[in-house]
C-alpha angles and dihedrals in degrees: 000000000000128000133232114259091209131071127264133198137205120192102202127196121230116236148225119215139203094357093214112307101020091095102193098344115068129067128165114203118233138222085242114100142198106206110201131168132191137200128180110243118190086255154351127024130269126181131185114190114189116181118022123017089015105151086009113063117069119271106208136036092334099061099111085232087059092043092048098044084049095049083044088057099050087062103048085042102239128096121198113228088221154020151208123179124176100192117187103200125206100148108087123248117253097352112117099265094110101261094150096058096037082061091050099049088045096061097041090054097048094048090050085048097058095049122081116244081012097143091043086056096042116031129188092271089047095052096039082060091051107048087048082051101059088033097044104225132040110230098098108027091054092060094041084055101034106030127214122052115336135213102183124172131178117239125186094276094044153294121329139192142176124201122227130193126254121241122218116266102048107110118180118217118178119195102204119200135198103254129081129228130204117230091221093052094052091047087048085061088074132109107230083226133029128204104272094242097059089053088055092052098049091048092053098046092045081061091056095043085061081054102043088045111045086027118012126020089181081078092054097096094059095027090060093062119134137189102158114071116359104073097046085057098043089091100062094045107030090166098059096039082051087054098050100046083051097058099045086053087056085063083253112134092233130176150175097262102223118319085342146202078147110081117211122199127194109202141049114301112213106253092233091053107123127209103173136236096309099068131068106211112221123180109198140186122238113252108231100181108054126218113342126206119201131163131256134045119295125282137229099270096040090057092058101114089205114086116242119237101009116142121211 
């Protein structure tokens, strides 16, 4: 197995998951994009990190780019003897928008880029599996790699995930606050059992989100019920529990995107809704294409640390 001598780039979308009852499964991709780009150096590791995280993520072998390229190279049975990544970061860090995985796929996919026959040794399949296996559960890292509205699932051999289309109408809007969340402390909010009949209704109401979403938005209000793990979260993160309550009773499909604190909403906001001074209103296209590898060093635009086209 040889490596490339030139740079490569990937431009990766953040992500939404769960959206509301799809607890673990389901991700939609956003319009909101990490540009990072990799080149193999004769030694050591070197990371330079602009936009979000900058002076705060690690710079050598522990930033999660630089973990995931290395377990990509296990696997693929080379090992570079050295590094250099130039990431560009719009996604916030620790939000619920699916930074963690973004930086995961990224460096799969940039690992797979830089050795040769590395797609024939680690197909899609193959590199959808690894990147839930260094994340630990599927639901972001399928939409950053596919695009588009996810259903993943996780069989004996690995993780799995189909991409839907989107239907018209569905029009994704994030407010954004100033805290940060943790992923395990949100998960540490769960009850190891839930009443059977919440269960039941989740279940029922994760099958009509894949319908309001690939075939009728009108059914996104009732489809984006959740019993399972939202309550139980609302605790730790008021604000946003008080946000979200606000906007469905506004008649807006809104959800925790992800472990929070980040709110999604589905639908159309009224333009006069007001959330107050904590939250940055975003309104965001969904990515269709996934993450996307290209050669070369990044460009001007692509090292703008401001996201294009995002309203506020």
């Amino acid at each position: 197995m040889t490596l490339a001598s030139g740079p490569v780039r990937v431009r990766v979308p953040a992500t939404s998951a769960n959206l509301g009852p799809g607890f673990d499964s389901l991700g939609l991709a956003l319009g909101l994009y990490d540009d990072v780009a990799a080149e193999v150096t004769a030694g050591g590791v070197r990371v330079a990190v602009t936009g979000e995280g900058a002076g705060e993520l690690p710079d050598g072998d522990q930033h999660l780019v630089v973990v995931a390229m290395r377990a990509t190279c296990d696997v693929l049975g080379t090992q570079p003897p050295g590094l250099a990544l130039e990431c560009v970061n719009r996604i916030p860090q620790a939000r619920g928008l699916g930074s963690s995985s973004a930086a995961i796929v990224a460096g799969v996919l940039l690992a797979r880029a830089l050795a040769d026959d590395g797609a024939a040794l680690l197909d899609d399949v193959a590199a959808l599996r690894l990147a839930a296996e260094i994340e630990g559960h599927p639901d972001n890292v399928a939409p950053c790699l596919l695009g588009g509205f996810t259903v993943a699932w996780t069989e004996p051999a690995g993780a799995r995930a189909v991409s839907l289309p989107v239907a018209e109408g569905v029009r994704p809007t994030v407010f954004v606050p100033g805290e940060r969340g943790l992923t395990a402390v949100a998960r540490a909010a769960l009850p190891a059992t839930v009443p059977h009949a919440d269960a039941a209704l989740t279940a029922g109401r994760a099958a009509l989100l894949v319908h309001a979403l690939t075939t009728d938005p009108a059914l996104l209000l009732p489809a984006t019920v959740d019993r399972l793990h939202q309550d139980y979260r609302a605790e730790g993160m008021p604000g946003t529990a008080a946000l979200v309550a606000a906007l469905r009773e506004a008649d807006v499909a809104a959800v925790v995107s992800g472990a929070g604190p980040t709110v999604l909403a589905l639908t159309e906001v009224p333009a006069g809704f007001d959330a107050g001074t904590d939250w940055q209103r975003w309104e965001l296209p969904i990515d269709v294409s996934g993450a996307r590898v290209t050669r070369g060093r990044l460009g001007h635009a692509e090292r703008d640390p401001v996201a294009a086209g995002r309203k506020s």
